[in-house]
Structures are given as structure tokens and as C-alpha cells.
VOBA-1610 file (N, C-alpha, C; in pm, whole numbers, padded with zeros to 5 digits, always signed):
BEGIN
Unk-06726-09962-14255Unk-06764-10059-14152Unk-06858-10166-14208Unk-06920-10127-14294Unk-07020-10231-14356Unk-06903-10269-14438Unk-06861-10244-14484Unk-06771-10320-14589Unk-06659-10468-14510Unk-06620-10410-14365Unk-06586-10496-14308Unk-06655-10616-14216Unk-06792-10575-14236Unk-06871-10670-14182Unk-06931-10777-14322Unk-06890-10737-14433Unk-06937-10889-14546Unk-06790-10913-14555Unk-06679-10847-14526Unk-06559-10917-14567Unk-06521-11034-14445Unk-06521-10972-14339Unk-06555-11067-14219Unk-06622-11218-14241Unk-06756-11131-14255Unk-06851-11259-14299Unk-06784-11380-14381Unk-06732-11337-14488Unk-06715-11436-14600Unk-06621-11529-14537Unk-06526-11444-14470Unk-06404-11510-14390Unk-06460-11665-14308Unk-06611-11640-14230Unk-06656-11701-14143Unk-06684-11797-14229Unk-06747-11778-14342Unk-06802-11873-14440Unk-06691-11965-14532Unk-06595-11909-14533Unk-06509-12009-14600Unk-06482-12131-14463Unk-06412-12072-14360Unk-06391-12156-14273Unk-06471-12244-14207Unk-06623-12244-14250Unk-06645-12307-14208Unk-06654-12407-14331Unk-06647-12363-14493Unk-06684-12490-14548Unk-06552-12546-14512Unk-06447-12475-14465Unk-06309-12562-14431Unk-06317-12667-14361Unk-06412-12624-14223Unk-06411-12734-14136Unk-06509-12838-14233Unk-06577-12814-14300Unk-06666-12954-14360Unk-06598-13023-14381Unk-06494-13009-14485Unk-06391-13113-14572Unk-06292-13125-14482Unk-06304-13072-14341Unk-06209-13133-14260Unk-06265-13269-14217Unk-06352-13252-14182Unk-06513-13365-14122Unk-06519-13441-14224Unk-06520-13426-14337Unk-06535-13557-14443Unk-06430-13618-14441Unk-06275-13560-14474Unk-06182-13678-14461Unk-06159-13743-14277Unk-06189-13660-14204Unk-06206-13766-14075Unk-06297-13869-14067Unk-06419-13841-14136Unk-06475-13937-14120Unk-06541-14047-14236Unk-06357-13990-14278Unk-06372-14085-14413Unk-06203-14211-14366Unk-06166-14184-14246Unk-06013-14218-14215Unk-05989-14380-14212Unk-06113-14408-14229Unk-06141-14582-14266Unk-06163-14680-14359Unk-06191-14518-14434Unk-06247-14585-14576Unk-06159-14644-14710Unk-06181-14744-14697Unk-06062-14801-14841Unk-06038-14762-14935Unk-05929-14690-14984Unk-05884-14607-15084Unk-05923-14496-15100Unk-05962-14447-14984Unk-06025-14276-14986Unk-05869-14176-15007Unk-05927-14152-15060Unk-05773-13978-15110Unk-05866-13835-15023Unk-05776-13811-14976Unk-05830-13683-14889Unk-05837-13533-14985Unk-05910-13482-14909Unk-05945-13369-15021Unk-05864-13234-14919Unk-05776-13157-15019Unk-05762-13050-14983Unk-05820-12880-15013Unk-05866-12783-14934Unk-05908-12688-14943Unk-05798-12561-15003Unk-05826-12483-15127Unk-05744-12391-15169Unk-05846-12203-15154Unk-05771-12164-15140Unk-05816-12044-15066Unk-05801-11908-15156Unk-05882-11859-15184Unk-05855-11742-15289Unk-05899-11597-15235Unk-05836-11437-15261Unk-05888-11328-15189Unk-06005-11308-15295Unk-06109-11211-15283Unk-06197-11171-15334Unk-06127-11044-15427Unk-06258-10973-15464Unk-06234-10851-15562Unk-06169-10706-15461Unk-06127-10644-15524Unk-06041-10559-15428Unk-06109-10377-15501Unk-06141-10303-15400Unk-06092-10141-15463Unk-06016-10097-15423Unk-05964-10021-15516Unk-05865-09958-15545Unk-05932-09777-15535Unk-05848-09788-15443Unk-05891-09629-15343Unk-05782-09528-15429Unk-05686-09592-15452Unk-05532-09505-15482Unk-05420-09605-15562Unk-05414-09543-15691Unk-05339-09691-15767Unk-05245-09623-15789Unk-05112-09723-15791Unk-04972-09751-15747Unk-04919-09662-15893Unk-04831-09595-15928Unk-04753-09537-16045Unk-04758-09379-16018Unk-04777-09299-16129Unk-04806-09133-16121Unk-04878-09114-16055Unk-04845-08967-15967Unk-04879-08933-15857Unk-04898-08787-15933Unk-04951-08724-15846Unk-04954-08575-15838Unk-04833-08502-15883Unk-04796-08397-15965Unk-04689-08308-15947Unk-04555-08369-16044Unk-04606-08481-16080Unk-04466-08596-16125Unk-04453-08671-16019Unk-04502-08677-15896Unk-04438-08792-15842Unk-04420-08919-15854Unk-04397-09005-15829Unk-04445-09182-15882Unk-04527-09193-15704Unk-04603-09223-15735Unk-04640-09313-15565Unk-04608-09483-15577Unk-04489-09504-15479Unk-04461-09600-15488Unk-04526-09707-15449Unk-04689-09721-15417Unk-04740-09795-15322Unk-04910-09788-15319Unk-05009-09848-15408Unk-05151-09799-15382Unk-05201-09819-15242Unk-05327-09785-15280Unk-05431-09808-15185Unk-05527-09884-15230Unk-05554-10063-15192Unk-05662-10093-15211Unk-05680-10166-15074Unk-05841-10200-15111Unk-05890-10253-14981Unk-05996-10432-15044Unk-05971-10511-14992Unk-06019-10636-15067Unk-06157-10652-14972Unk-06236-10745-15021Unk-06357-10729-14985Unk-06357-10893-14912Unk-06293-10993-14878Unk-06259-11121-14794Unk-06202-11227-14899Unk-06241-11324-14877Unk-06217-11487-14923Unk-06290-11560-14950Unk-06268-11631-14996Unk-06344-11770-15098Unk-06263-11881-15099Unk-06308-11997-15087Unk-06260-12128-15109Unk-06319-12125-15246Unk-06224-12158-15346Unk-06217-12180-15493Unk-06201-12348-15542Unk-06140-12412-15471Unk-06175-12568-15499Unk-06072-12632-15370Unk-06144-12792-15388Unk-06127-12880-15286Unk-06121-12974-15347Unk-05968-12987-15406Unk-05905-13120-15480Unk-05841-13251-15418Unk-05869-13334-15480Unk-05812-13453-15377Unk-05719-13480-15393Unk-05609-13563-15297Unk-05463-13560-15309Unk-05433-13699-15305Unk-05375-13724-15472Unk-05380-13905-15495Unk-05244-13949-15413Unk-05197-13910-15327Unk-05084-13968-15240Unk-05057-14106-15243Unk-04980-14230-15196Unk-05034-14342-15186Unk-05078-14382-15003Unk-05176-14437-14982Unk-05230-14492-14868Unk-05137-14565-14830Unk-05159-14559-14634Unk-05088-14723-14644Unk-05156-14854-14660Unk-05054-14972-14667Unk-05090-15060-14689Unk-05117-15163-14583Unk-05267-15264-14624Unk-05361-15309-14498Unk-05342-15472-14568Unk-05238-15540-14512Unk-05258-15704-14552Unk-05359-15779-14501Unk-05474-15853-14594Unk-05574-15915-14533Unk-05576-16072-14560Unk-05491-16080-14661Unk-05483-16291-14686Unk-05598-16318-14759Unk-05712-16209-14794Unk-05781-16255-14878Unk-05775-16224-15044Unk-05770-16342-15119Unk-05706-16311-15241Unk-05816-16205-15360Unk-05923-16189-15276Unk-06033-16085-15391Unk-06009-15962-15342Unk-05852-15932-15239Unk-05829-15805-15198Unk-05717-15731-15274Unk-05723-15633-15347Unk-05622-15629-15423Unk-05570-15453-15412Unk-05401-15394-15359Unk-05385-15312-15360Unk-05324-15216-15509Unk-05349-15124-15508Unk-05235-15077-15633Unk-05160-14963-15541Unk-05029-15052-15603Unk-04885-14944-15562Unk-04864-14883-15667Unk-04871-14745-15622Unk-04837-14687-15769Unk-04954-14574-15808Unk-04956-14548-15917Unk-05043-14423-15998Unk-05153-14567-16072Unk-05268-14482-16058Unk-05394-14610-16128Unk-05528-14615-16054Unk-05615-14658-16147Unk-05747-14669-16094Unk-05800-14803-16167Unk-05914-14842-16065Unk-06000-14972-16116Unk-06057-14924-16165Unk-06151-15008-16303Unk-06256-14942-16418Unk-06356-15028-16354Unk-06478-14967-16325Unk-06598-15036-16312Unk-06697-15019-16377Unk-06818-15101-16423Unk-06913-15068-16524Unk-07014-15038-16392Unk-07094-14891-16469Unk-07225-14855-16393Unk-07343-14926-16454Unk-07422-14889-16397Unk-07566-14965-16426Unk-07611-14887-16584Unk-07581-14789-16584Unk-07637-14721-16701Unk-07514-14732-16858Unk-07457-14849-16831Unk-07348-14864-16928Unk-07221-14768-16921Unk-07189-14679-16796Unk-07093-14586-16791Unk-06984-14642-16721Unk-06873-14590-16722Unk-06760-14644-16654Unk-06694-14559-16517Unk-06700-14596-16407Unk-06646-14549-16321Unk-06505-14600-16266Unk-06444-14517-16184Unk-06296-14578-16105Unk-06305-14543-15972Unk-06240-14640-15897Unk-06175-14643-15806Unk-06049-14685-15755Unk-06012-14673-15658Unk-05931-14719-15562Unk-05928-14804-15499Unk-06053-14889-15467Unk-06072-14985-15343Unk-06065-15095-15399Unk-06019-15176-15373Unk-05986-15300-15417Unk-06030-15463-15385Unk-06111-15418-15274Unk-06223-15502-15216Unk-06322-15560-15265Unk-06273-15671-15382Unk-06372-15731-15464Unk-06459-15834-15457Unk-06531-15880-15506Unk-06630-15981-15478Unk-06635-16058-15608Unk-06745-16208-15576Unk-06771-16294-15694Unk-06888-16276-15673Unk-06957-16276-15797Unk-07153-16229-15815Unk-07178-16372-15834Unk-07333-16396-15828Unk-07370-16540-15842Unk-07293-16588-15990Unk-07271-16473-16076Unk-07226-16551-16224Unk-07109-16551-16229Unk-06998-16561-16124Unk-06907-16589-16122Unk-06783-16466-16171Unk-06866-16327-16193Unk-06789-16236-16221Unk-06724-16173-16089Unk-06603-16091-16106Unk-06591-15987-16028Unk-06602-15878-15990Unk-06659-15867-15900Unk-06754-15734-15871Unk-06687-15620-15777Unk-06763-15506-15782Unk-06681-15407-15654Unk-06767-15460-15495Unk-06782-15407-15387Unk-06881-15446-15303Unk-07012-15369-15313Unk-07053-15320-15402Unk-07211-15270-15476Unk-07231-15368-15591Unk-07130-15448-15589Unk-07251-15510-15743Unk-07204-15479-15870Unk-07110-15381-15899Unk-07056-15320-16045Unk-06956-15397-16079Unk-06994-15456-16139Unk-06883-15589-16264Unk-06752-15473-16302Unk-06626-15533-16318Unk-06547-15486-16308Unk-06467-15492-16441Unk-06400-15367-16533Unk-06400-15357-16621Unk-06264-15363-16682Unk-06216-15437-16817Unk-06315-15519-16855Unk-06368-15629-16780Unk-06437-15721-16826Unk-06524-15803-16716Unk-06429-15927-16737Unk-06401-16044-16614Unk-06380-16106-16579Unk-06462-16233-16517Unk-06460-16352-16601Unk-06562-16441-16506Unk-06486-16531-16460Unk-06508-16609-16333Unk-06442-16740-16328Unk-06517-16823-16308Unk-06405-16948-16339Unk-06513-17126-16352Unk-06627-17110-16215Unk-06703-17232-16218Unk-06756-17217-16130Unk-06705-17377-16061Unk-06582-17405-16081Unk-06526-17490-16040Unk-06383-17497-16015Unk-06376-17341-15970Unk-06228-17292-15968Unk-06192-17301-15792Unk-06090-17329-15786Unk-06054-17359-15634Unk-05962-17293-15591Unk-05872-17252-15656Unk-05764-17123-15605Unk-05770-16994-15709Unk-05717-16898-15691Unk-05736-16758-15789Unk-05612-16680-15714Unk-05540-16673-15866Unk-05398-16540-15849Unk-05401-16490-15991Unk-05382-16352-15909Unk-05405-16224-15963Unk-05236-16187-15945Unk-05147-16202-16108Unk-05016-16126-16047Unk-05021-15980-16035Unk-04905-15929-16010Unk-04851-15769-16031Unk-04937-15675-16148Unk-04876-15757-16271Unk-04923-15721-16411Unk-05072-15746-16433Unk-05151-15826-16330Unk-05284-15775-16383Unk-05371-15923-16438Unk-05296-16023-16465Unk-05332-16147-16494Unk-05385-16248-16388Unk-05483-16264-16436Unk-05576-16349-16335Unk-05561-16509-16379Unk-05535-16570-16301Unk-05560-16698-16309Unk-05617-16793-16227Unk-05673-16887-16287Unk-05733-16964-16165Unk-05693-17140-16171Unk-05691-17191-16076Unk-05685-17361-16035Unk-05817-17422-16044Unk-05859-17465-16173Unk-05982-17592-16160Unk-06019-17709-16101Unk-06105-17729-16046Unk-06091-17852-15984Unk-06025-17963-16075Unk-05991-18062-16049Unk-05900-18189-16100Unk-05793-18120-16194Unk-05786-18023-16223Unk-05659-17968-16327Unk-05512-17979-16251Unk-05432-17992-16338Unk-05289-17996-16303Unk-05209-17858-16299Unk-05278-17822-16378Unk-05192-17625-16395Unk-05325-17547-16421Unk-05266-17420-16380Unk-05356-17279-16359Unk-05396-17235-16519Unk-05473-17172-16531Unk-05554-17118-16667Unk-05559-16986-16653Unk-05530-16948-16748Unk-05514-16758-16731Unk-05734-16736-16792Unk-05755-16649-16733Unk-05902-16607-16727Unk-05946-16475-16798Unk-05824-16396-16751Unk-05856-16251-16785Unk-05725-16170-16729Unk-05756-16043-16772Unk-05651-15971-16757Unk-05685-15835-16681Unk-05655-15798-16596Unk-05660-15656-16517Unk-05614-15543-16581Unk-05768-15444-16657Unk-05656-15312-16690Unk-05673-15195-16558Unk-05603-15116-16557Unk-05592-14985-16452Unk-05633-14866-16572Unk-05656-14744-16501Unk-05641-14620-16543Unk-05627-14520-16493Unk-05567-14439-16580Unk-05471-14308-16525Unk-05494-14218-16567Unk-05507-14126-16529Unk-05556-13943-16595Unk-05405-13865-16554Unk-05437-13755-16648Unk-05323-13680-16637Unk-05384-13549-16510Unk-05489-13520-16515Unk-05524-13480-16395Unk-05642-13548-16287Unk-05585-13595-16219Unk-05664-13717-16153Unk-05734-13642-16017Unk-05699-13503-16005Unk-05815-13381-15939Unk-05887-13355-15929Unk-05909-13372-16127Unk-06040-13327-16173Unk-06112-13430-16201Unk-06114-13501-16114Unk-06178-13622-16158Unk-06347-13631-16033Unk-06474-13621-16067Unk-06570-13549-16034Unk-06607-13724-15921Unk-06589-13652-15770Unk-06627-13828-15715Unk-06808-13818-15696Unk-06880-13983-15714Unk-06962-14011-15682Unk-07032-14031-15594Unk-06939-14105-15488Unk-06975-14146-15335Unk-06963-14297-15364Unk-06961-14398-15245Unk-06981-14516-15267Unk-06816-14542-15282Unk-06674-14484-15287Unk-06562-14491-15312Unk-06520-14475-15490Unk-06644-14384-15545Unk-06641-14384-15717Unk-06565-14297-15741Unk-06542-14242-15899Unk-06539-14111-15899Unk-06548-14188-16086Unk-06617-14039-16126Unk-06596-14039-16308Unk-06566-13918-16351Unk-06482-13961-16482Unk-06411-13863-16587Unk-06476-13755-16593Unk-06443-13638-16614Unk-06467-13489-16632Unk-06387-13416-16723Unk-06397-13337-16758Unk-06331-13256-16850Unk-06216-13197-16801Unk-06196-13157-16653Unk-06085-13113-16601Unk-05993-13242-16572Unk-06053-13366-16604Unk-05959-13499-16513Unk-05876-13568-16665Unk-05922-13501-16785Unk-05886-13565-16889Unk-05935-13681-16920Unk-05865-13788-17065Unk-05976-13888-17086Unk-05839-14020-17022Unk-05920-14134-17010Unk-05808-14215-16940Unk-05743-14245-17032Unk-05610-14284-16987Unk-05512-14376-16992Unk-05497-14483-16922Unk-05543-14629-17084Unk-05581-14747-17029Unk-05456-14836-17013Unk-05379-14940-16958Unk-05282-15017-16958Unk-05274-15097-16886Unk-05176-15210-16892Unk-05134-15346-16780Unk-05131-15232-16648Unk-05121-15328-16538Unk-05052-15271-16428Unk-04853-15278-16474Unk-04809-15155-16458Unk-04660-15180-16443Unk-04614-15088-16598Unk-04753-15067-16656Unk-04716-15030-16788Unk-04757-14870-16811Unk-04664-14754-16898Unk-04714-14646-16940Unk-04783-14555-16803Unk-04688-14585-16702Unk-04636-14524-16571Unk-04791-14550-16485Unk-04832-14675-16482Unk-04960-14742-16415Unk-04903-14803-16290Unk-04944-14808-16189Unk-04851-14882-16107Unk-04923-15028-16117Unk-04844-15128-15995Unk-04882-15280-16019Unk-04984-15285-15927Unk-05018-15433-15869Unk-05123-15513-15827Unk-05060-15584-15704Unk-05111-15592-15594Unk-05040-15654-15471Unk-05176-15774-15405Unk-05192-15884-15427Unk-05287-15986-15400Unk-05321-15986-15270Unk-05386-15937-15165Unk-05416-16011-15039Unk-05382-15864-14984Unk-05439-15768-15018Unk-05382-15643-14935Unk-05498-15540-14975Unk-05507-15411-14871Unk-05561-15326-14969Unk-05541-15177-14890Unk-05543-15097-14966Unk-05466-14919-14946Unk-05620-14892-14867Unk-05525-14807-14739Unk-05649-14766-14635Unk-05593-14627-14675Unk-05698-14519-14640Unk-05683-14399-14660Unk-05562-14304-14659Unk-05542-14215-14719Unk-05412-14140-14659Unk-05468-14017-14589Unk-05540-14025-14520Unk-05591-13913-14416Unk-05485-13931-14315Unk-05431-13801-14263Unk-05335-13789-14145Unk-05454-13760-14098Unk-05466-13840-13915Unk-05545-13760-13863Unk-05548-13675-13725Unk-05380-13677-13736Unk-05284-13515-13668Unk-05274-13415-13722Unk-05286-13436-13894Unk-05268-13330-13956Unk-05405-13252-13937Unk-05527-13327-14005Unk-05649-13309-13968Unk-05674-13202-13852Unk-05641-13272-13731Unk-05675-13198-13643Unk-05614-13081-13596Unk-05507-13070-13663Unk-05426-12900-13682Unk-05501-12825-13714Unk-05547-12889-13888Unk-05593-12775-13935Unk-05748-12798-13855Unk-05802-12829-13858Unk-05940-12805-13744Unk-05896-12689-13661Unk-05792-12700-13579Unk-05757-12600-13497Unk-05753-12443-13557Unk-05701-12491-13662Unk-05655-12348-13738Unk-05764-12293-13763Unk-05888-12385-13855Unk-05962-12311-13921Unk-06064-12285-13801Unk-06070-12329-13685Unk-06146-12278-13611Unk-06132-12174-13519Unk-05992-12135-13494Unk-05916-12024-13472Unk-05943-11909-13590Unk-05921-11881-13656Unk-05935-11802-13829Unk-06109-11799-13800Unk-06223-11881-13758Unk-06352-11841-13786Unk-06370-11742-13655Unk-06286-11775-13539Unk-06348-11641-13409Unk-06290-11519-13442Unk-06120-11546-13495Unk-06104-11395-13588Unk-06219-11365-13585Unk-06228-11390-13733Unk-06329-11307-13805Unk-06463-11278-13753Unk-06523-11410-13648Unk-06652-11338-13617Unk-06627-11223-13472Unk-06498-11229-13406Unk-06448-11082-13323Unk-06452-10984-13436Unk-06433-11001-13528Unk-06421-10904-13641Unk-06552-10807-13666Unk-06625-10922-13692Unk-06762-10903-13700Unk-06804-10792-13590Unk-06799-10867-13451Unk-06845-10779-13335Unk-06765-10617-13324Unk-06635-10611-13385Unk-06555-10455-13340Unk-06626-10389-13453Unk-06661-10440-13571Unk-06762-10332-13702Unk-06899-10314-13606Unk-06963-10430-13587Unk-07069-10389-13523Unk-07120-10277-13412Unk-06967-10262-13320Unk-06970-10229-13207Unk-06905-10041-13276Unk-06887-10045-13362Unk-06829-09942-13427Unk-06972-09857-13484Unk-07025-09920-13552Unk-07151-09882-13636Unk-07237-09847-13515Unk-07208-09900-13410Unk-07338-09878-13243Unk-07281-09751-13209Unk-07134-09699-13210Unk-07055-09582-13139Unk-07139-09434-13251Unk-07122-09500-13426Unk-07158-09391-13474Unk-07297-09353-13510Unk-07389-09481-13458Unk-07522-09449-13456Unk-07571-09375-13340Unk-07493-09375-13288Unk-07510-09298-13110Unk-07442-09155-13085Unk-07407-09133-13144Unk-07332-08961-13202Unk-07443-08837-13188Unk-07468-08787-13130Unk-07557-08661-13121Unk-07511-08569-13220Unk-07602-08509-13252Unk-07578-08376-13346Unk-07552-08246-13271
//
């Protein structure tokens, strides 16, 4: 009975970190280029009361006896799906269709990625994320530039004042991991390289399976938030289980503490 009151327990405790990361991608269902995180579920350590093979006498017992001790949430990986797509007409909005991340420089000379594509011009004419992180490699434009296209492939160009034709500026790289799971997020819409996310893979958009660049648009979350609220249901169903669970050990341990001699 004690044994079923921490296996119980744990039960209560996974589900509820379930419901957390249910609560973060809901109330992440706005956020530009957010990838939703999914919860994976693992049993605990088990005894083995009666193990499965030779039996007594020669028999084989076809079948042990063990008893597991609950559950654990073992990781909460995010799922690079593609978002849909949000047309805004503004040309510093930029989606990627496809597999890829933006490189951004951190303050401490490190490189981060994202998804969001919601860029800005800093007073020096660079392009920035909406925190301020120059965007990598870096990109400046004139300060007498009057139109700006960004194709598919990643090439920026801009229209100078009195010029007759566009001037290429810079070039857009993306990056790609072979496990883009393990890729450790920051907050702020970041995330940086880890040892489980591998090291990037740098390229054009369109190139070495990167996807392209869509001008005037940008990927809103792929949070379902029907699906969401299923599993809310579920995992909050699965936590009264277990805490009824809780109460029939308890109420068990009250029957045999109450036993006269």
C-alpha cells in the first residue's frame, strides 16, 4: 500500500508537469514561430516478485510477476512542423517554408536561431531581430535606400535613392540541425546549439535541404488549440485517477491500522 501511494504520487506529478507544457504552448498560440513542445512518458523501475522462464519441478512459468513503481516524463521535445502562414505586406517580415533557422548574433559574441522572422533596421542601418540582435551574417543597408527585396534564395537587395537598378547588399544564410529537438531554447523566440541538436548546417535558402524565404509574411505558431485542449482533458482526467488512487491506499492503510488484535 505504501508502495502504491509513491507510485500514484509520481503519476500525479508527471501530469501535472503535463499540464505545464500544455499551458506554455497555449499560451504561446500567438507567438511567431513558436514550435510546440511535446511531452514523452516513461514507466519507472519495476520488482520483480517472480521472473518469467524456469519454474519449480521443470516447469517453464510462462509469465512473471513484477510490479512497477509509476511514471516519469523523460523529455519535452519540440515539434518543428511548419506553422501557418500570416501575410503582413511588410517587407522586414520574412517567412521560411521549409526546414531552417535564422542565425542571430548574441551580445556575448554567440550565435543563436530562430524562427521569427519579424525583423527590424537599428539606427546603423543593420538588420535586427525585435531585441536588438544583428542578424547573422550581418547585413547593413544604405541609409538612402527606398525599397528592399529579399528573394526566396536569401538575397537582399535594395533601391537607392536616384538609382536606376537595385544593388544586391547581402545575402541570407539559414540553418539546419540534424536534430533540431535537441536544440536547448532560450526564451525571447531563441534557442542555441547543444550537443543533442548537433552542429549547424549553414546554406542559401533552397539549398542542402534548407527551405526558402517568403517576403511580407511570417509563420504563426503550430499550436493546435483543439488538440491542446484534449490533451488538457486527458491529463487532467489521468491526475484524479491517480489522486482516487491515492485516497483507496490511504483508505486501505486506515482499514489495517484499525484491526484489533
Amino acid at each position: 500500500m505504501l508502495r502504491a501511494l509513491r507510485t500514484a504520487a509520481s503519476g500525479m506529478s508527471a501530469q501535472q508537469l503535463y499540464i505545464d507544457v500544455i499551458a506554455h504552448n497555449l499560451a504561446n498560440v500567438n507567438t511567431t514561430g513558436y514550435k510546440k513542445s511535446r511531452v514523452d512518458f516513461e514507466d519507472l523501475l519495476y520488482q520483480t516478485l517472480r521472473p518469467a522462464g524456469n519454474g519449480e519441478a521443470g516447469t517453464q512459468v510462462p509469465a512473471g510477476l513484477q510490479v512497477g513503481h509509476g511514471t516519469t516524463l523523460v523529455a519535452a521535445p519540440k515539434l518543428f512542423s511548419q506553422g501557418d502562414s500570416e501575410p503582413t505586406g511588410n517587407p522586414l517580415d520574412l517567412l521560411i517554408t521549409g526546414d531552417g533557422l535564422f542565425q542571430v548574433e548574441m551580445p556575448d559574441g554567440s550565435v543563436a536561431y530562430t524562427r521569427d522572422g519579424s525583423l527590424r533596421i537599428d539606427g546603423e542601418g543593420r538588420l535586427v531581430t525585435a531585441q536588438g540582435y544583428a542578424v547573422s551574417p550581418e547585413i547593413t543597408l544604405p541609409q538612402d535606400a527606398e525599397a528592399l527585396l529579399i528573394a526566396p534564395d536569401g538575397r537582399v537587395t535594395v533601391r537607392q535613392a536616384g538609382a536606376a537598378d537595385a544593388s544586391e547588399v547581402g545575402q541570407l544564410l539559414l540553418a539546419r540541425f540534424v536534430n533540431p529537438s535537441g536544440l536547448e531554447s532560450l526564451g525571447g523566440n531563441l534557442l542555441r546549439q547543444s550537443p543533442a541538436s548537433g552542429d549547424p548546417i549553414l546554406g542559401a535558402p533552397g539549398e542542402q535541404g534548407i527551405g526558402t524565404l517568403l517576403q511580407g509574411a511570417l509563420e504563426r505558431s503550430n499550436v493546435n488549440v483543439v488538440e491542446e485542449m484534449i490533451a488538457m482533458i486527458v491529463a487532467q482526467r489521468a491526475f484524479e485517477i491517480n489522486s482516487k488512487a491515492v485516497r483507496t491506499a490511504e483508505e486501505l492503510l486506515s482499514i489495517a491500522n484499525d484491526i484489533k488484535r
